[in-house]
C-alpha positions, 0 to 999 in steps of 0.5 A: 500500500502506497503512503499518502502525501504527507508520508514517508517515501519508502526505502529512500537512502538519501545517505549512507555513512559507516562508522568505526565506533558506535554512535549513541545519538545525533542533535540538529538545531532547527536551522539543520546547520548544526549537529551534535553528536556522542558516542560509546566512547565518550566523545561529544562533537558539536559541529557546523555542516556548511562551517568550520565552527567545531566543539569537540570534548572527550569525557572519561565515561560513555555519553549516552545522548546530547542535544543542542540549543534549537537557535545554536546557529545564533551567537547568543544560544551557544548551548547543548546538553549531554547526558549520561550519569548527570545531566550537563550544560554548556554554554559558551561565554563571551571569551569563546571559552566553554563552562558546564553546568548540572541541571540534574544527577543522581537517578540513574543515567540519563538517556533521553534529551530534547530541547525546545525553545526555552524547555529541556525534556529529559528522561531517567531510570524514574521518569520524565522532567522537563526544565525552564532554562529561562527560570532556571526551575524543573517544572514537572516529573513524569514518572514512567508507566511499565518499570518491569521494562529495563530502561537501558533496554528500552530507553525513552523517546522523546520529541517536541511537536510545537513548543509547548507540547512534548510527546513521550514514547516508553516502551508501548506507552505514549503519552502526550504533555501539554506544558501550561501557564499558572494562574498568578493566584496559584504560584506560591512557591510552585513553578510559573508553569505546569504540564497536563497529560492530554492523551495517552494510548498504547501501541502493538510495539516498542518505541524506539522515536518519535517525531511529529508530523502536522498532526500525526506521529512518526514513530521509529518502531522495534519490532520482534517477530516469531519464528515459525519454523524454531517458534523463537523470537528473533529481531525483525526490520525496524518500522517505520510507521505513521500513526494517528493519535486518538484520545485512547488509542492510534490509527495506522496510516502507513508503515514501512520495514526498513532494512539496515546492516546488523538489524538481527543483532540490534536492540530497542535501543540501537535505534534512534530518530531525529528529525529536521523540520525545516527541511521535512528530513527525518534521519533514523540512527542504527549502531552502524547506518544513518537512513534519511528519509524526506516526506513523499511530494506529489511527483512520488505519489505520481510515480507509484500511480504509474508504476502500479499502471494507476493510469486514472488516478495519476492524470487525476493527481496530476491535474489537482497538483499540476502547479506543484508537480516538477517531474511529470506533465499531465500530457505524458502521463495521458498518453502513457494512459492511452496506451495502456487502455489500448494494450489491455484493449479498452478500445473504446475507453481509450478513445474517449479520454483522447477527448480529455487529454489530446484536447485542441492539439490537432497533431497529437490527434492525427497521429493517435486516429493513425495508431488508431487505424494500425489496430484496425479501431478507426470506429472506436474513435470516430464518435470523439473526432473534434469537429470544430476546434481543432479541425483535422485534415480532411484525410482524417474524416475520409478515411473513417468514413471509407472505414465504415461504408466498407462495413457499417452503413447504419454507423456511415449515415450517423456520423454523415448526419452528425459531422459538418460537411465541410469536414471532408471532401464532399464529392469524393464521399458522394463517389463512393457511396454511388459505387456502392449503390451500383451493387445495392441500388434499392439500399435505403441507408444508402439513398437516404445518405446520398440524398442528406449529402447532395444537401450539402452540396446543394444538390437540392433537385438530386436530393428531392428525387431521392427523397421522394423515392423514398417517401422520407419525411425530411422532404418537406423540411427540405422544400422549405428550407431552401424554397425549392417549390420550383422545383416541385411543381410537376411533383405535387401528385408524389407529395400527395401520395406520401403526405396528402396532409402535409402536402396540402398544408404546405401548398396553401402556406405557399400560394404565391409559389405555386398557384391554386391553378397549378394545383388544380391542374397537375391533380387533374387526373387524380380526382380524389386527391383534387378533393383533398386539396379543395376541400382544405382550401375551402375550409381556410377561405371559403371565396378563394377557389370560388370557380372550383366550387361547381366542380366540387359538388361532384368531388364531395358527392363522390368522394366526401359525401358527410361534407357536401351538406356543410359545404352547400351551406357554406358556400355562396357561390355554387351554382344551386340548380347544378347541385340540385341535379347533382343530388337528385341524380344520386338521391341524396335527400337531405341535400336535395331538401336543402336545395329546394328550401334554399331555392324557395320550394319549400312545400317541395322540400316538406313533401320530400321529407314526409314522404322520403324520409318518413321523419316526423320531427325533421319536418317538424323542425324543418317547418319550424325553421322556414316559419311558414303558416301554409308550410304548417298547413301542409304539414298537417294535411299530410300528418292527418290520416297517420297517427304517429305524426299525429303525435309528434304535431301534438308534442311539438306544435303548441309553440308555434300553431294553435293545437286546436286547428289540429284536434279539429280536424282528427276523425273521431275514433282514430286511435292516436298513440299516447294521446293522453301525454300529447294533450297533458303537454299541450295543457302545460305548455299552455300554461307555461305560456300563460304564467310567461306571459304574466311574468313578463307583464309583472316585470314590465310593469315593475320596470317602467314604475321604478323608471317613472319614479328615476324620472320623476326624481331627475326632474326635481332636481335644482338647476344650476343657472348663473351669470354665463347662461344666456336666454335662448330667445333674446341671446342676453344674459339668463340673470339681470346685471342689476339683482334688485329688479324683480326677474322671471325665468323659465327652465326646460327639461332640455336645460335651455332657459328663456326670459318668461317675457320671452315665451309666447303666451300660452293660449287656452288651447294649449296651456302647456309651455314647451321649449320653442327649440325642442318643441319642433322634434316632439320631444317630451320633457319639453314641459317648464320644470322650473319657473325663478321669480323675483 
């Protein structure tokens, strides 16, 4: 399983030194320019990488551990700490010259030690301690959880995360510490600082380091394995893995085995891993090898995808990460993609994700249609041609269109209709598929696909012939979208034949282009199909083809005889007597009865229907429609002597003539059906009659009561009469200038106003007044409404 990012690359020696003696430890400082070193022998180096700067001191006991000041680089913090029956510092004065101090002695060696900021951490036989070199004050003990495990044997690990957090690895243990600020009001004689154990969980291993990563762990790991063979334990690979910490517990991300020289010999506490986190290096110490190990970038991760032919995820990680990526180009790794789909034979996946990758570079994709073509996939590829930008030579698109007119006509017609035509040479396309119709001439794929490529080259009067031999539906589509109407007028009998509905619509659309003339006569021999034509004509205007209404009477009468009624009565410019004949030749009653009450021969038209259809009712309602007293007489003649009209006069007649002209005249004894009912009828219909009659009476005479009073009301009104109104007689002002002088007017309904010395004096006759300008048109409210005295 491949590590994520932010993992550790597996296997990758950077570098690899050997050493004469055993190394106990190495130290960085942040910056990575500095490193301390101890080993067995006693000796403590402390020396600059990219300098001559050097400290080098031989003690006469073995140095277990050494750690320098995180800011060595600086002037100001030339400090370290080694470790082995005491805890010393040393610390460079002003003079260059070297002084040690003890921060701590007398519990057992001192095996573990790591400084961060202004904290020392180091671990003994009895536990942890952690020491403020700022307040000189060691602030907490940590005592260690499994005391069975002998700590020469499986020393502590120590590492900073960040500069308050310390995390410890004992044994199976680790614990993680978070150093804190106390609260003034608690200090007394304590420490400013107190540390809270935050996280603790065990591991399935032993610890031999720790180091932080973002918010994981790097844990270097001993490991013992058990034989199978012997069922002894021996010494595994140490690991190398990255964990999660949990509140109670860890999760595995990776793990890696790691092989260094002698590690069947080597112990939990050969191992040791320090790290640099400037540069992301982590460098794990054995007896006799350094393996450094960098974290993985995504050009690694990239390079597992490909080598584990992950050809998807790598383009994926490659277009995440393109800006990031060094090594790899997203385009490489595209193609690398292709050729493995078309190794492995995913034709037609490989050919949809040249969409994606080959993208506009016209090139790459002719050279893949080429590789495409040596495999004999021309058609995998074809649907995922570019058809605008880029555009590829026309050779390209031939040549996949030869490929399936060769096999796949169906797949041929598709890509004709989906690709532009200018892709290609049309004429060369349109050869071919004429060869091939010599040997299949009647092939539909073929001729339809012939007619669509003449439409390209605007071949319109090729392609319309096709068409029509085909009776294909886009014909009409055809003629309207490039207006060949021209072309069709010796045609319109094959367009009738395959769509008479579509056909006919488009003719009269198109009257201008061909002429209801032209129609009339190219269908002239085919008489029903005329009739189609006509008869929607006639429906859109019923005036147009007026000089064809004589020729279709015989048209509906032969071929849409439900219609020649509608169309008799329709039409007001048949000739009626051509029509009459028409219908009496083919007996056809209902027209014929029409024809004569239109022509004024109703009696005739009565009797036709008494006598032909034996319909009572059509009569009746016949009579009812021409409204005719002697049509009625007739009706009654006729309906005398038979019964069952007898009945239907009386349950129909009352509304129109009076019912007792009928009952007079039946003979006595004649049995009637249903008489009862009939006369029951008549009765009621008659007083309905009577209570209509009433209730009218009630309504009109309620109505002009209510205007009579409207009336009455309006004429009482107040008239409005000031000094802009003037006398209709005298044409001087209605009021007098001087308002003292007494003054007479008079007022008609009709708003004009007289001087009452202006009126005529009325006479005994006539002692009414009226308006002398409206009097002459007898208007009515003429009467004086108002008479103003003063």
């Amino acid at each position: 399983m491949e590590s994520h990012v932010g993992t550790l690359q597996r296997g990758i020696l950077s570098s690899r030194k050997e050493s004469p003696v055993k190394i106990n430890q190495i130290s960085l400082d942040e910056s990575g320019e500095h490193m301390g070193v101890c080993s067995e022998d006693g000796k403590v180096q402390v020396f600059g990488l990219y300098s001559g700067e050097e400290f080098h001191e031989t003690f006469d006991c073995p140095i277990k551990i050494i750690a320098v000041h995180p800011q060595y680089v600086r002037s100001s913090c030339k400090q370290f700490v080694t470790g082995g029956k005491k805890l010393l510092l040393f610390e460079r004065s002003w003079m260059s010259r070297w002084k040690s101090s003890v921060l701590h002695e007398g519990e057992g060696n001192i095996r573990s030690v790591k400084w961060r900021g202004h904290l020392i951490a180091w671990a003994n036989n009895m536990g942890v301690k952690i020491f403020d070199i700022t307040s000189k004050q060691r602030i907490t003990n940590v005592p260690r959880d499994d005391i069975s495990l002998r700590p020469d044997m499986y020393p502590c690990s120590l590492c900073w995360k960040d500069n308050v957090t310390l995390i410890i690895g004992w044994g199976t243990s680790v614990k993680i510490c978070s150093v804190k600020e106390r609260h003034a009001s608690e200090m007394r004689d304590l420490p400013s600082r107190y540390v809270e154990i935050v996280s603790q969980f065990e591991t399935e291993f032993y610890i031999s380091g720790l180091a932080p990563l973002c918010d994981q762990l790097v844990v270097l790991s001993y490991v013992k394995e058990v034989s199978e063979k012997t069922e002894r334990e021996y010494c595994a690979r140490p690991r190398l893995d990255i964990i999660q910490p949990l509140a109670e517990t860890c999760e595995e991300i990776s793990s890696d085995a790691l092989t260094v020289r002698g590690f069947q010999e080597n112990e939990c506490r050969d191992y040791h891993l320090e790290y640099s986190e400037g540069e992301s290096l982590f460098y794990i110490v054995s007896p006799r090898d350094v393996v450094v190990a960098k974290e993985r970038d995504q050009d690694d991760h990239i390079d597992w995808l490909l080598e584990k032919k992950k050809y998807e995820e790598a383009l994926m990680a490659a277009e995440i990460s393109q800006r990031n990526i060094k090594r790899h180009k997203i385009l490489d790794i595209g193609l690398a993609y292709i050729n493995h789909l078309v190794e492995k034979g995913d034709y037609d996946i490989a050919a949809r994700k040249c969409q994606k990758i080959l993208g506009k570079n016209a090139a790459l994709w002719e050279y893949e249609v080429y590789k495409f073509k040596e495999i004999g996939q021309l058609k995998a590829i074809s649907p995922y041609l570019p058809r605008g930008d880029p555009v590829l030579k026309p050779l390209i698109y031939e040549m996949i269109l030869h490929e399936f007119l060769e096999s796949d006509y169906e797949g041929f017609a598709t890509l004709i209709r989906e690709w532009p035509g200018d892709l290609y040479n049309n004429s060369v396309i349109v050869q071919a598929v004429r060869d091939h119709l010599k040997k299949d001439s009647q092939n539909r794929t073929l001729l339809k696909t012939l007619a669509e490529l003449y439409t390209y080259d605007k071949n319109y009067g090729n392609a319309l012939e096709i068409y029509l031999t085909l009776r294909h539906k886009d014909v009409f589509q055809l003629i309207h979208k490039h207006n060949l109407f021209s072309s069709i007028k010796d045609k319109i009998v094959l367009l009738m034949d395959f769509d008479s509905e579509k056909a006919v619509d488009m003719l009269l659309d198109n009257e201008d282009k061909i002429s209801i003339k032209k129609v009339v006569e190219e269908l002239e021999d085919r008489p029903e199909l005329q009739h189609v034509y006509l008869h929607k004509l006639f429906k859109r205007d019923h005036h147009k083809g007026q000089r064809y209404h004589e020729k279709q009477i015989s048209l509906y009468a032969e071929y849409d005889r439900p219609n020649l009624l509608p169309f008799l009565r329709d039409s007001t410019h048949c000739p009626l007597e051509k029509a009459l004949e028409i219908c009496q030749q083919r007996n056809f009653v209902e027209e014929t009865v029409y024809l004569l009450s239109r022509m004024g021969n109703s009696r005739s038209a009565l009797k036709m229907i008494m006598e032909e259809l034996h319909d009572v009712d059509k009569a009746i309602e016949f009579a009812k429609e021409q409204d005719d007293g002697e049509l009625w007489e007739d009706l009654i003649l006729y309906s005398i002597d038979k019964p069952p009209f007898i009945t239907g006069l009386l349950n129909n007649i009352g509304t129109h003539v009076d019912p007792i002209l009928l009952i007079h005249r039946i003979k006595e004894g004649m049995e009637i059906p249903n008489l009862r009912d009939s006369l029951v009828k008549i009765l009621q219909d008659y007083n309905l009659q009577i209570l209509l009659r009433e209730g009218c009476k009630k309504i009109l005479v309620a109505d002009s009561l209510s205007l009579l009073k409207k009336m009455h009301r309006t004429q009482m009104k107040g008239v409005l009469v000031d000094e802009e109104n003037i006398c209709e007689s005298c044409l001087s002002p209605i009021l007098p200038s001087d308002a003292a002088k007494p003054f007479s007017v008079v007022i008609f309904h009709c708003r004009h106003m007289f001087h009452k010395e202006c009126l005529p004096v009325p006479s005994m006759a006539s002692p009414a007044q009226f308006c002398n300008i409206c009097s002459a048109k007898h208007r009515g409210p003429g009467s004086a409404i108002l008479e103003m005295k003063k």
